[in-house]
N, C-alpha and C positions, 0 to 999 in steps of 0.2 A: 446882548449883541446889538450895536446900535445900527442903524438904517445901510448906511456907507456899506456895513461890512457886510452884508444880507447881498446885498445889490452885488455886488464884487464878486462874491461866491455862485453866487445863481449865473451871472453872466460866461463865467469859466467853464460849468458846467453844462450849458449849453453849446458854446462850442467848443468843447473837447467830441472827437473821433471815437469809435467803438474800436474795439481791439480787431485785427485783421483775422479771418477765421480763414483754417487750412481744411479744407475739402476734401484731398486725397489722404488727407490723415484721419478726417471723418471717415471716410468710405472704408477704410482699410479698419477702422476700429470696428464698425459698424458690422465688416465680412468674421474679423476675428471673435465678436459675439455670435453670429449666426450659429458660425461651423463650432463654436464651444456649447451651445447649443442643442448643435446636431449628435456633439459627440455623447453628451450626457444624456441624449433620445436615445441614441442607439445601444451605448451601455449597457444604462442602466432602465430605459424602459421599452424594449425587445419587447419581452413578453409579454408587456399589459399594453402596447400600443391599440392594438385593436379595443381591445376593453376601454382605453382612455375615450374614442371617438365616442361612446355611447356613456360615457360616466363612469364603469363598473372597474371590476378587478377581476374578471373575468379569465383565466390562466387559457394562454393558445397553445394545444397543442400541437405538434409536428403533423403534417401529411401522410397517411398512413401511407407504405409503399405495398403498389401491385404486384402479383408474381407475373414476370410476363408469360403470355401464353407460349406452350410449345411448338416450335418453327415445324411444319406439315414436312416429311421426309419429300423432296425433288420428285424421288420417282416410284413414290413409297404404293401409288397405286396401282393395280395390273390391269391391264387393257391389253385389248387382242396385237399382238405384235406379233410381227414377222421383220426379215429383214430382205433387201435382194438385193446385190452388188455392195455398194458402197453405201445404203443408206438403212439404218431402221426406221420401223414404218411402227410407231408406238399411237393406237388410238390413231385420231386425225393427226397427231405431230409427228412431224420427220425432222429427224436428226442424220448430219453428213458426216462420214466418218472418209470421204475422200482427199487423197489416191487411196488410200488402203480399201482392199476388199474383205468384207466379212466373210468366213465360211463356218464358223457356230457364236453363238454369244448366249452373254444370260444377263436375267435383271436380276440390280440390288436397289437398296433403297436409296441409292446415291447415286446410280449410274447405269450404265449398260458395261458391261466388261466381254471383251469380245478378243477372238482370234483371227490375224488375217494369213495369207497364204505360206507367209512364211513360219507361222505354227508363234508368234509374238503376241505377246498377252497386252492388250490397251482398257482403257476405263474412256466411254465417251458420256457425257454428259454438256449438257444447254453452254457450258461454257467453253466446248473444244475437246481436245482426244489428247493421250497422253499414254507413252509405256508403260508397262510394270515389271516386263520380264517376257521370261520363255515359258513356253510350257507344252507339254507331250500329248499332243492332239485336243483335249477335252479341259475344258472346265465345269466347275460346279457350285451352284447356292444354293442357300436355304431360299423357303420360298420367302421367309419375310426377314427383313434384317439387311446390314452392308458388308456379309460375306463374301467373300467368293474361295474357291481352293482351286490347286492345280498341281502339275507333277512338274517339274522344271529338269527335265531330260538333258540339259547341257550340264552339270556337273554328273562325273561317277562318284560314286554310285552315285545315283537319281536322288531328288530329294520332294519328300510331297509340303508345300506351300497353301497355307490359310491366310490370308490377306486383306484388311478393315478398309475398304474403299472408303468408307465417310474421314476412316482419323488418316488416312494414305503411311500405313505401317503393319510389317508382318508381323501375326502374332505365334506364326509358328513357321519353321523351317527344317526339318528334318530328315536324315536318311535311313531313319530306322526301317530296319524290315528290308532294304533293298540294294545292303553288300552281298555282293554274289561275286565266283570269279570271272572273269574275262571269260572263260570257257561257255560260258552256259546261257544256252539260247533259249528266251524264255516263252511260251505259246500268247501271253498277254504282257499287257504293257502296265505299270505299275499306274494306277489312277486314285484319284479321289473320289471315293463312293458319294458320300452325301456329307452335308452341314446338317446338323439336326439340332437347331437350341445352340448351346451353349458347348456342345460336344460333334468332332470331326472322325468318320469313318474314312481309313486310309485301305486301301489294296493295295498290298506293297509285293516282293517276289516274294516274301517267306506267307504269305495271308494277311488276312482282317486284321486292323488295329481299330479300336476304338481309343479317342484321343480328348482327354479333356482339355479344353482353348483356355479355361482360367488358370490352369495349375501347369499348363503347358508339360502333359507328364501323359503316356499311353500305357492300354494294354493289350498283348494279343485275344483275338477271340478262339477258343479252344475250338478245335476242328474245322476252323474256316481258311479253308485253303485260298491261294488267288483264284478269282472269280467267281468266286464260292458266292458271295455278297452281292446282290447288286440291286439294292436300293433300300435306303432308313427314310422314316417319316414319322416323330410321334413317337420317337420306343420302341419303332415295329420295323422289325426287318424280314425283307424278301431274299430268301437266297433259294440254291439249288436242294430238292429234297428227292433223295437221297444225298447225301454232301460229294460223295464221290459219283462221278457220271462221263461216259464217252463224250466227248462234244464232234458235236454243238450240245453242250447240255443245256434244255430248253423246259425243264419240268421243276418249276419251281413252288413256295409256298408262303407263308405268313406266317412270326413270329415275336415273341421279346428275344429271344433268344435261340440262336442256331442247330442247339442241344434237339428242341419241341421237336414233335413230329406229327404237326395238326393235319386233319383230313382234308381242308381245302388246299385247289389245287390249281395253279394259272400254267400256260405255257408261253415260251419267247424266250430270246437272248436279253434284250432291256427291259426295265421297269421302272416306273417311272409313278409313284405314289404321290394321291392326292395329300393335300396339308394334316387332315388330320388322318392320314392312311385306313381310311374306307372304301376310297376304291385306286384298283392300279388299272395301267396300261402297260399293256407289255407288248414288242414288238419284234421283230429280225435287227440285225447290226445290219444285216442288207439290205440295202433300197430297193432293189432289184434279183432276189434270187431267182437263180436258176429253176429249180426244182417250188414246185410251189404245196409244198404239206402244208395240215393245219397251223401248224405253228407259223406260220410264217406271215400268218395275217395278224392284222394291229388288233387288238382284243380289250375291252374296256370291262371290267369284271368289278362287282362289288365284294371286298375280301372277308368278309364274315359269312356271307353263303354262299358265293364263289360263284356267283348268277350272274350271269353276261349279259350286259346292254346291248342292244343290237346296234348297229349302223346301217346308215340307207348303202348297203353292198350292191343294190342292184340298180344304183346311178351311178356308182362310183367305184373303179379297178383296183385301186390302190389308198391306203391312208398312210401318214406321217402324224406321229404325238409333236404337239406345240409345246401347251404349257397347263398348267394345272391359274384359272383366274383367282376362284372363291375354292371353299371346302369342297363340291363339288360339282363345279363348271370346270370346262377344259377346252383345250381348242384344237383339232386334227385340218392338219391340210388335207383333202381329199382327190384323185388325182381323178379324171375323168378315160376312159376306155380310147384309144386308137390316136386321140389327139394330144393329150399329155397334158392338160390344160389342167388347174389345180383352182379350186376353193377350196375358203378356208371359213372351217364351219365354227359352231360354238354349239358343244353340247350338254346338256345337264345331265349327268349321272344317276341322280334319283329319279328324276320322269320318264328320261329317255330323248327329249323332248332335241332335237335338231333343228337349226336353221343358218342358211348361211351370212358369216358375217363379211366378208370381202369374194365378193363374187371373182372369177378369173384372173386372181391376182397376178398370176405369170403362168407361160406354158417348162414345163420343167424340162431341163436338156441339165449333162454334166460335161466336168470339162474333160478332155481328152488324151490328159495324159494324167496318171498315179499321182497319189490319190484321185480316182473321178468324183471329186466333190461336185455337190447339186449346185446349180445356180441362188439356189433359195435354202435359207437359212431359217431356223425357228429356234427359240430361246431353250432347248433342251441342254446345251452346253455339249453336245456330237454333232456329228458333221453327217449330214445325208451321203452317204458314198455308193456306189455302185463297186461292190466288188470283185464281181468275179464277169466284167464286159469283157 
């Protein structure tokens, strides 16, 4: 190549222009590598990504999962309650249950379930009050668990009701035991004895049913007339011994079964058995009886020797059963002589041992027309009444 043409070419290629570069088609290539990239990361190395950062092959596995803990039942714990008027008084917390006035209630682990004047079955609990139904003066729980049962006196015959306050659904409904006809007036009202476990004692007009709650299916108890029964804890039931008795039959005992005929011996119309039925209290259905025999005073008896607790009787005219706390703590209203004025004590069973837990919580008055229900309520699921004023 000679000189001329060396020079020609070198001049042309210094000035010729570089090709115009497109920017947003770089950027856009540039994101389309990144994210094919990202996608081949996530693919295909998931599992060794961790392992990558340190060099290794390391396999991750998954986060072992917790069982979460189980949710503490609302009001799973007992604490001395009472209620008066419109409110329960659980522990230091109050719960409103107004306009409705309370005249019995009982705790579940879900709630308080209470009756107001018009005999209307509510559930109150931290989040407000709510119906369930009717029911024929009384309710009834176990001590632990979201029980409750009742006799629902607006349909005939009657029908006795078991009902899961925590799942809000009846697991039983039935009128067995309490077709009778029109004719026949009967001296007791069909009730719900107790929840005990897994199985519902009914008092129906024909007698005792024992009712299994899973198979939703009963049987009668042989020789247990109505009121024959009155109170299960633990397998162990209290009823009248002899089975048949003039009433007020007040001379009752302790059993598995109604058949026994053990030598210990308690008296009262109610009883009202601690959790693991060691010891009972039994009392009058009346607040206020006329006539004042032994029986008629509240009586706190250990039921394998049949050995009475004493209570301080000589500060105090009157006692009302609360509620059963532990295996054997309990709680009695105590009513004081001339002024009516009422503590409400906490006593232990095994010691003996008294003291009180709400000093003058109200002075007791009832109301004044039928039923005379008490101003003050306690979680037995009856009604303090005055009957024969």
């Amino acid at each position: 190549m000679n000189n001329l043409l060396k020079d020609t070419l070198a001049e042309r290629a210094a000035g010729a222009e570089p090709p115009p570069l497109d920017l947003d088609a770089i950027v856009a290539a540039g994101n389309r590598q990144i994210s094919r990239r990202r996608a081949i990361g996530v693919l295909g190395g998931a599992v060794a990504a961790a392992a990558a950062v340190i060099g290794t092959a390391t396999v991750v596995r998954p986060r072992e999962s917790q069982p979460q803990p189980a949710q503490p039942a609302p009001f799973g714990e007992r604490r001395v309650t009472y209620a008066l008027g419109s409110t329960i008084h659980y522990g230091d917390e109050i719960l409103s249950v107004a306009p409705l006035r309370i005249t019995t209630f009982v705790q579940t682990d879900a709630g308080f379930v209470f009756l107001d004047e018009g005999n209307n079955v509510h559930v109150a609990d931290r989040s407000g009050t709510r119906k369930l139904g009717t029911a024929n003066w009384e309710l009834t729980a176990d001590f632990r668990g979201n029980l409750v049962g009742w006799v629902d006196g607006l349909n005939i015959p009657q029908e006795s009701v078991v009902y899961d306050v925590a799942a809000g659904r009846e697991l039983v409904r039935t009128a067995v035991g309490n077709k009778l006809p029109p004719t026949v007036d009967l001296a007791y009202s069909p009730r719900i004895i107790a929840i005990d476990g897994g199985t519902a004692y009914f008092d129906t007009a024909h007698g005792a049913y024992r009712w299994d709650l899973q198979t939703n299916r009963g049987e009668s108890l042989a020789g247990a007339r109505m009121n024959t029964v009155r109170a299960v804890a633990a397998g162990q039931i209290v009823f009248q011994q002899p089975l048949e008795q003039r009433p007020p039959a007040v001379n009752l005992t302790i059993a598995k079964t109604v058949t026994e005929k053990p030598s210990v011996r308690f008296v009262g119309q109610q009883a009202h058995l601690s959790p693991t039925a060691e010891y009972v209290v039994t009392q009058p259905d009346d607040a206020r009886p006329d006539v004042q025999p032994l029986w008629t005073h509240l009586q706190l008896t250990a039921t394998t020797s049949g050995n009475r607790i004493a209570l301080p009787d000589q500060t105090y005219l009157k006692f009302y059963f609360g509620q059963w706390i532990d295996d054997e703590t309990c709680t009695i209203a105590a009513e004081y002589p001339k002024t009516g004025v009422v503590d409400l004590l906490v006593v232990n069973a095994r010691t003996g041992a008294t003291k009180v837990a709400v000093p003058q919580l109200t002075t007791l008055n009832f109301s004044t027309t039928p039923p005379r229900t008490a101003n003050l309520a306690l979680p037995t699921g009856r009604q303090i009444i005055d009957l024969f004023a």
